[in-house]
C-alpha positions in Angstrom: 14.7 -40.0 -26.7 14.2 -37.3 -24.2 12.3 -34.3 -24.6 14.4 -31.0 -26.1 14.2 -27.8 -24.4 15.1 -24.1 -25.1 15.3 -23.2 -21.9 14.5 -23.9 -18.1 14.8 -23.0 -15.1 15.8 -24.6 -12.5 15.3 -24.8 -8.4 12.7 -21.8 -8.0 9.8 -21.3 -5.9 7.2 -21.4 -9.0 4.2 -19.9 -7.7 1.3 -21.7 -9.5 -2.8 -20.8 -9.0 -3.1 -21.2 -5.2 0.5 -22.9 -4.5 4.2 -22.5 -4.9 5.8 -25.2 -5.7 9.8 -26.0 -6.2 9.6 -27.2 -9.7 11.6 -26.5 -12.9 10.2 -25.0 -16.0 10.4 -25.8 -19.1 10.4 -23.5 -22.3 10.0 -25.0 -26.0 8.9 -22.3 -28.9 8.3 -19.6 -26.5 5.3 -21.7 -24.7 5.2 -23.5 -21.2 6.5 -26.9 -22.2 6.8 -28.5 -18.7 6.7 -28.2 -15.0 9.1 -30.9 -13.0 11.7 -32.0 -11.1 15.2 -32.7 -12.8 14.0 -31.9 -16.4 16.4 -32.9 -18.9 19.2 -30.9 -19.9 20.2 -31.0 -23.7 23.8 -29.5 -24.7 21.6 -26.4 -26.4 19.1 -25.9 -23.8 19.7 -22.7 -21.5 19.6 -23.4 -17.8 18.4 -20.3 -15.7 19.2 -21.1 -11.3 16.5 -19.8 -9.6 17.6 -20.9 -6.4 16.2 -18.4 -3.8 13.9 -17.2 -5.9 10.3 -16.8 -7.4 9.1 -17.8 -10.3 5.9 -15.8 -10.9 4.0 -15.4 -14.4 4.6 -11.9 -15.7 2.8 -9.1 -14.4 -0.5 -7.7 -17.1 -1.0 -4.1 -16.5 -4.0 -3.6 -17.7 -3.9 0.6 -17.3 -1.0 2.5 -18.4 -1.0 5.4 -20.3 1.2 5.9 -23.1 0.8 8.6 -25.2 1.0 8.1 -28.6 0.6 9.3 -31.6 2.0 12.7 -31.3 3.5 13.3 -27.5 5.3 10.8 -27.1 7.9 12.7 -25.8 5.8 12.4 -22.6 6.2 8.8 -22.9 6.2 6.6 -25.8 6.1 2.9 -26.5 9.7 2.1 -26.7 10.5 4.1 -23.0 7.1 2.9 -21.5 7.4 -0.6 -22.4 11.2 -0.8 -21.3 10.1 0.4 -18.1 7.6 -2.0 -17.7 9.8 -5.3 -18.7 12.1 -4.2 -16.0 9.7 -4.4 -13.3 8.5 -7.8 -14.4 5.7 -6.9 -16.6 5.1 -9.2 -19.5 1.5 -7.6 -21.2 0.1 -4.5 -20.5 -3.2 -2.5 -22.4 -2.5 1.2 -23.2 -5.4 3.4 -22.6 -7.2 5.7 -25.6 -7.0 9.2 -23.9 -3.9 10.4 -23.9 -2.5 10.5 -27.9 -3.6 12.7 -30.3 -6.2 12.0 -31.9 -6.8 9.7 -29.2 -8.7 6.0 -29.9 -12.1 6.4 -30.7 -12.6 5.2 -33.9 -10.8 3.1 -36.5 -8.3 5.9 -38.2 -6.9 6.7 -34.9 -6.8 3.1 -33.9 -4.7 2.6 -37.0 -2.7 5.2 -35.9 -2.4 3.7 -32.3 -1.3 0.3 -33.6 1.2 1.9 -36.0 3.3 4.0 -33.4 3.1 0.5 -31.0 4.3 -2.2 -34.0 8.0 -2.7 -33.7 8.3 -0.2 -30.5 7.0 -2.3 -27.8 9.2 -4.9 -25.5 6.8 -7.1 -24.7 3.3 -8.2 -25.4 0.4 -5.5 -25.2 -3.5 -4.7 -25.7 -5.0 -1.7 -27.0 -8.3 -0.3 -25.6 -10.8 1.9 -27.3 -12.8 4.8 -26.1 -16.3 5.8 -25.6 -16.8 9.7 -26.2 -19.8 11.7 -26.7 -20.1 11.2 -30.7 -18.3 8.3 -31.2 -21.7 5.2 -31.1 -21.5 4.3 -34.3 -17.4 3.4 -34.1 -17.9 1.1 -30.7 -18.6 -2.0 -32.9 -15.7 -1.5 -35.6 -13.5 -1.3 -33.2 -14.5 -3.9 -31.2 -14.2 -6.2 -34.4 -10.6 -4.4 -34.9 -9.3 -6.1 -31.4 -9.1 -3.4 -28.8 -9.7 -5.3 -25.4 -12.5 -3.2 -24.7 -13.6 0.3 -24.2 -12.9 3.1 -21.7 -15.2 6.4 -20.5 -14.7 8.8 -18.3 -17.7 10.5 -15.8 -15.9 13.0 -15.0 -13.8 15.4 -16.9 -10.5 13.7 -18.1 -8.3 16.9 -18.5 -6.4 17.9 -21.8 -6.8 20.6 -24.2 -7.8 21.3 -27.6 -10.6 19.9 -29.8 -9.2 16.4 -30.3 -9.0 15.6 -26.5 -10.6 12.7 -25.1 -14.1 14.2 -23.8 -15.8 12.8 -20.7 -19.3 11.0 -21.7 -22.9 12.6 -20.5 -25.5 10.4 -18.8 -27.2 9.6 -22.1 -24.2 8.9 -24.5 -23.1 6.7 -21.2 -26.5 5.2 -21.0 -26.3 4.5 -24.9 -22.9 3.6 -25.2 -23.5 1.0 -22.5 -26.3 -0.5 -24.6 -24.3 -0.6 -28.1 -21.3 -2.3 -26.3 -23.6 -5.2 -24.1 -25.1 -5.6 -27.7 -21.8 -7.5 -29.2 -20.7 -8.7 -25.9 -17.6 -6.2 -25.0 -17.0 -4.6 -21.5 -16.6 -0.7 -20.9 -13.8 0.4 -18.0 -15.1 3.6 -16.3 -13.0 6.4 -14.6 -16.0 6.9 -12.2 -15.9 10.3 -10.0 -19.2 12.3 -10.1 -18.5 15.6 -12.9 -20.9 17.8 -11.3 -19.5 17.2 -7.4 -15.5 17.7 -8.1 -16.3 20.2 -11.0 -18.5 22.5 -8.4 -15.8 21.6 -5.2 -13.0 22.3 -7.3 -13.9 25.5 -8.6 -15.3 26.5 -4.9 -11.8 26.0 -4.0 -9.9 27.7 -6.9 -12.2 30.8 -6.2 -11.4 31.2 -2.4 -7.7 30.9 -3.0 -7.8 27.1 -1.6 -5.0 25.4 -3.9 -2.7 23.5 -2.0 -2.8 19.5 -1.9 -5.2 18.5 1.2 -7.2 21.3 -0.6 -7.6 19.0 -4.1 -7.7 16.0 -1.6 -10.9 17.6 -0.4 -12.7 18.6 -3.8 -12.9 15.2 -5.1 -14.4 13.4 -1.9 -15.4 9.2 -1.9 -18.7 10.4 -2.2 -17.9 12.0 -5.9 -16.9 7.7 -6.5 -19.1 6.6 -4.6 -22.2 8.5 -6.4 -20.5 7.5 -10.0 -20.1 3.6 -9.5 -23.5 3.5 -8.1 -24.7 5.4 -10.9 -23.1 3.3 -13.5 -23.9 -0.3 -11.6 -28.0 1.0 -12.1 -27.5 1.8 -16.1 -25.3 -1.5 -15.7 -28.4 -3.5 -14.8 -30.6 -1.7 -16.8 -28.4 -2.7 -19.8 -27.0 -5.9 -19.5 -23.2 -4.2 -20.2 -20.3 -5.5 -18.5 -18.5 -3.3 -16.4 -14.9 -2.8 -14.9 -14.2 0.3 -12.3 -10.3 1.4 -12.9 -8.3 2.7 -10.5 -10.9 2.5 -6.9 -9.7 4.5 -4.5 -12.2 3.5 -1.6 -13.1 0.5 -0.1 -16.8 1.5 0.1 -16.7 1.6 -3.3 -15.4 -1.8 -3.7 -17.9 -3.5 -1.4 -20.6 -1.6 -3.5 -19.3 -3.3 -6.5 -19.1 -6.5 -4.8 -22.1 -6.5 -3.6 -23.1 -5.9 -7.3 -21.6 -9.0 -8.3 -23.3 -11.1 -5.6 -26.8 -9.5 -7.6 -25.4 -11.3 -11.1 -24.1 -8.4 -12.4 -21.2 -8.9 -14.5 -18.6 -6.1 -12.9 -14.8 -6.1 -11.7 -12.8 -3.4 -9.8 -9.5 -2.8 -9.8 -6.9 -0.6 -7.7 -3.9 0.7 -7.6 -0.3 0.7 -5.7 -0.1 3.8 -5.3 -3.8 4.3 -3.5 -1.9 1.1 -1.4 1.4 2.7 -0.2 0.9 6.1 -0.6 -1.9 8.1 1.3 -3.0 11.3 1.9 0.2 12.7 3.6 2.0 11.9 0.8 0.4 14.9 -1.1 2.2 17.0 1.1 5.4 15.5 1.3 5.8 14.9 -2.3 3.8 17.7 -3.8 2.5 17.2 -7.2 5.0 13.5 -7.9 1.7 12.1 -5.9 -1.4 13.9 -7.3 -3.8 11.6 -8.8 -7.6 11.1 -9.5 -9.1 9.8 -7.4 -6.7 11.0 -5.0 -4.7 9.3 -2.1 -7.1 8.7 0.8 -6.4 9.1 4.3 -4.4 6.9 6.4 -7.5 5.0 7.7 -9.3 4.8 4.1 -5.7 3.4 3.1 -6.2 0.4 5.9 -10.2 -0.6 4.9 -8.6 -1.2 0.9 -6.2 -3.2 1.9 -8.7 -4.8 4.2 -11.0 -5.3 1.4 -8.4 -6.6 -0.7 -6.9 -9.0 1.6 -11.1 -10.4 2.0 -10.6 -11.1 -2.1 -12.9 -8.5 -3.1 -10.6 -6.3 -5.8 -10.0 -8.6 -8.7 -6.9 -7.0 -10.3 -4.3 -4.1 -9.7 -2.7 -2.3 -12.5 -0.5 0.9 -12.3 -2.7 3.5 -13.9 1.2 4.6 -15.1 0.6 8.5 -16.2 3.4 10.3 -17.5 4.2 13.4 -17.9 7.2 16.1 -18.8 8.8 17.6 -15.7 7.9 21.2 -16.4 4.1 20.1 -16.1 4.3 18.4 -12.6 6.9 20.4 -11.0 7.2 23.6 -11.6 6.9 25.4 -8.6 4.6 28.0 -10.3 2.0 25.6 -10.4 -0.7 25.5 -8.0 -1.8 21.9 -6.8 -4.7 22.0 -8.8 -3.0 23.3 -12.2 0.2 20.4 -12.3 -0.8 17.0 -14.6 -2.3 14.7 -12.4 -1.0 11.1 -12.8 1.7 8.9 -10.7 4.5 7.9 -12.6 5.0 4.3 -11.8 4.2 1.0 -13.9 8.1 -0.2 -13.2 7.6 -0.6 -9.3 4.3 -2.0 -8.9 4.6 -5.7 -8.7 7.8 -5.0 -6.4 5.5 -2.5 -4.6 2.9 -4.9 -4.1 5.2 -8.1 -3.3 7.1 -5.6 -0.7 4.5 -4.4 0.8 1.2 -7.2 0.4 4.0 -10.0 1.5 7.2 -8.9 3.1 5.2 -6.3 5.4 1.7 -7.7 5.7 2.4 -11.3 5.1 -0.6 -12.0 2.4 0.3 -15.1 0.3 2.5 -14.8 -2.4 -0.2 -16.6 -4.5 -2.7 -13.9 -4.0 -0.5 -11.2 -4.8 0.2 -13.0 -8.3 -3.8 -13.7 -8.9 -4.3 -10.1 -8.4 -1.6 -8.9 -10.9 -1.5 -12.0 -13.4 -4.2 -14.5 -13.2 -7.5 -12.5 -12.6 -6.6 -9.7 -15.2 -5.7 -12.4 -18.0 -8.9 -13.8 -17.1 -11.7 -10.7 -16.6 -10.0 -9.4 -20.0 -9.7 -12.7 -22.5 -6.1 -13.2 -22.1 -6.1 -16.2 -20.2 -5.5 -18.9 -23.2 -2.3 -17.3 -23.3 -1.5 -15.6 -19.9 -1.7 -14.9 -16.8 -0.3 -18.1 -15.5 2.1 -20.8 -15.1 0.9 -23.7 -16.8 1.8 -25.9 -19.6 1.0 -24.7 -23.4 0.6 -21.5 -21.7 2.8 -18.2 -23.3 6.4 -18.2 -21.2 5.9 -15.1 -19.6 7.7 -15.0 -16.7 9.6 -13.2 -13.6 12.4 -14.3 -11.0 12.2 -12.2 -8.1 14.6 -12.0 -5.6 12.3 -11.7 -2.4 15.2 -10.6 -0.1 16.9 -8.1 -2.1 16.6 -4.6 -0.6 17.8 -1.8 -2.4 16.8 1.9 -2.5 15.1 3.5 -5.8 16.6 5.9 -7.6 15.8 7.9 -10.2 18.5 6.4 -12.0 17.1 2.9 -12.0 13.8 4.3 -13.9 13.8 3.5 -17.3 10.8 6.0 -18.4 11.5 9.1 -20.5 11.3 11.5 -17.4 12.5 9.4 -15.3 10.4 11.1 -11.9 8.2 8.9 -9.7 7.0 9.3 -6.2 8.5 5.9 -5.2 12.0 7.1 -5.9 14.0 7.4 -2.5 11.8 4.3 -0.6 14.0 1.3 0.3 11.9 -1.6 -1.2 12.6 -5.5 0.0 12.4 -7.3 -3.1 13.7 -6.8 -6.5 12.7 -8.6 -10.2 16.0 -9.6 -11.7 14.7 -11.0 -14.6 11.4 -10.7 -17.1 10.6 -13.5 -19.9 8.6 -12.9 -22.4 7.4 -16.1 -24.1 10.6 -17.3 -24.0 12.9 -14.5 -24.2 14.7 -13.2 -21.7 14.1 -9.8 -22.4 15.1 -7.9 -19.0 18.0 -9.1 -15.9 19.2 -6.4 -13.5 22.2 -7.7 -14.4 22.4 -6.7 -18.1 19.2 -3.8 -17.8 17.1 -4.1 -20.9 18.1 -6.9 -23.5 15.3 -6.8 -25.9 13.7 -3.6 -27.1 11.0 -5.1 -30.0 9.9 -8.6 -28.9 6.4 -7.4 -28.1 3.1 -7.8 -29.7 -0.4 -6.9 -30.5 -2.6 -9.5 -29.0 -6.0 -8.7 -30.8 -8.9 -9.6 -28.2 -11.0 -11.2 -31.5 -9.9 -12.7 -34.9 -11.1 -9.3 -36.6 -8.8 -6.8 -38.6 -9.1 -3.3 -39.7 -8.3 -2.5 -43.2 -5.4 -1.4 -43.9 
């Protein structure tokens, strides 16, 4: 009797861990059934051609920035997740800052998991926070499921009481000690405080405001002088450690070289520190202002250099939206506007543009970096992160020769702004699965709008 399938899909490229390989795939109960040649066809099983394209496993973002409970009319669940199922992301972990109150401790992760349920299009992870007062929550919420926790060195932004507070030396130090103590890992938004805190006010004083003038008041050296500080209480602790959004590539061989040592650290970067660079500040204004920011052209060249050598394990959007009136009103100075790129739709055709069609890396090592090696730093890998049988069916066709321009119309965010819009990219996702589903084809736009899930890290749950 032969084997019944949901769906497969036929004749693509199916890029596997270190290969691609013409193969179908088979789906049965939203799992990886099979991986052939001529799979059998059943009168009720669903037969996707891939011919011409890729078959890669769905992107895991591992840093976006949703914001809810309470703004969500910056960007919510619903528009964020939408956004990201159309450029081929299948699981992504929203970060604890940016709601209200924001995720650092169980009521508000209660909250967090509330405003998500129902909301999200495909699969996601929650992270915690670590915050100056907040020790004694790190292991409740670690038993609750959040993927791990997140701590700023330098000052995150925001207003108001609630707002997600950056962490001193000694609730860092502490915190670092509470979270090796049951095993968890702690991201780190690391720029030195006192270095951009005394630049940037230097700056704001003599009338210095424009973009190459915020460029200059958070230098490398502000990252360089918080990763180093962080790999010594990293030592000195035993915690693991991942570095969010690098912007340097002196930072990343500081971290590798960290690794090499035994300690237990990852780095990540981002798309837009890869395609966009210091000129772009001035050319797109505020649509580009990040932090870290973009580097110069020549820092631009050593991260790719460093990330072509296999030393970044993952890349993840850092997607931070905002409302228009707070980026581009042209009564803001550079250093007043919200400072986050817009951008978790375009980054794995940003990546495959750019990391294969221009600078011909494998296809393979573009796919580790945005599937396999997140789903494995972060526990996800029983489930993700890969194409391989009994594995979750999350996965993208991309069309590798499909150029086409971005517009603003394509975006599927809430403000639908991003400093990508107008670049002519080679590549385009015309279809996300999540386990199974065919949730997204730029045919059809978005076909499923509440598929997605909470993937708990741990068996633990808060009470409800």
């Amino acid at each position: 009797m032969k084997e019944s399938y949901e769906l497969i899909i036929r004749n693509g490229d199916v890029v596997l861990p270190g290969e691609v390989v013409k193969l179908d795939v088979a789906v049965k109960d939203g799992k990886i059934a099979a991986l052939g040649r001529d799979l059998p066809v059943l009168p009720d099983t669903r037969v996707i051609d891939a011919q011409g394209l890729y078959v890669l496993p769905g992107m895991i973002d591992m840093h976006v920035h949703f914001n809810e409970p309470s703004y969500g009319h910056w960007e919510g669940f619903r528009s964020g997740s939408a956004a990201l199922a159309a450029g081929g992301c299948t699981c992504y972990a929203d970060m604890p800052l940016n709601g209200n109150p924001p995720t650092v401790n169980l009521a508000a992760l209660q909250l967090k998991a509330e405003a998500a349920a129902g909301n999200s299009a495909v699969d996601y992870v929650l992270w915690g926070g670590l915050v100056p007062g907040n020790l004694e929550e790190l292991e409740g919420l670690a038993a609750a499921g959040v993927t791990g926790f997140k701590a700023f060195i330098s000052n995150p932004g925001g207003e108001g009481e609630g707002r997600f507070r950056e962490v001193d030396d000694d609730t860092l130090y502490q915190g670092m000690q509470r979270i090796a103590s049951f095993g968890g890992i702690l991201a780190l938004h690391a720029e030195s405080e006192a270095i951009t805190a005394a630049l940037s006010a230097d700056a704001v004083r003599s009338g210095r405001t424009g973009a190459r003038d915020f460029a200059a008041a958070r230098p490398a050296e502000a990252e360089l002088e918080a990763v180093a500080r962080a790999l010594l209480y990293s030592e000195r602790t035993g915690c693991r450690l991942h570095f969010v959004h690098i912007s340097t590539a002196a930072a990343i061989d500081m971290i590798h070289e960290a690794k090499l040592r035994g300690l237990d650290v990852s780095a990540e970067t981002c798309p837009h520190y890869l395609v966009l660079n210091e000129n772009s500040l001035e050319e797109l204004g505020a649509l580009a202002k990040c932090a870290p920011p973009l580097r110069s052209p020549e820092e631009q060249e050593k991260l790719w250099q460093v990330l072509a050598d296999g030393r970044i394990e993952l890349i993840a959007s850092d997607h931070s939206p905002c409302p228009p009136e707070l980026k581009l009103d042209p009564g803001l100075s550079f250093f007043e506007a919200w400072g986050g790129i817009s951008g978790a739709q375009s980054s794995l055709e940003l990546m495959f543009h750019e990391g294969v069609n221009l600078r011909g890396l494998p296809v393979t090592q573009i796919a580790a970096l945005l599937a396999e090696q997140p789903a494995r730093r972060f526990g996800l890998d029983r489930r993700k992160g890969s194409i391989k049988p009994g594995l979750d069916a999350d996965l993208v066709l991309l069309d590798p020769n499909h150029p086409y321009t971005l517009e603003s119309e394509n975006l599927l965010y809430r403000h639908k702004h991003s400093p990508y819009t107008g670049m002519t990219l080679s590549c385009k996702v015309t279809a996300t699965i999540s386990r199974g589903t065919v949730v997204y084809t730029a045919a059809d736009g978005l076909l499923i709008e509440d598929g997605g899930e909470w993937l708990r890290v741990n068996e633990g749950e808060f009470s409800r």
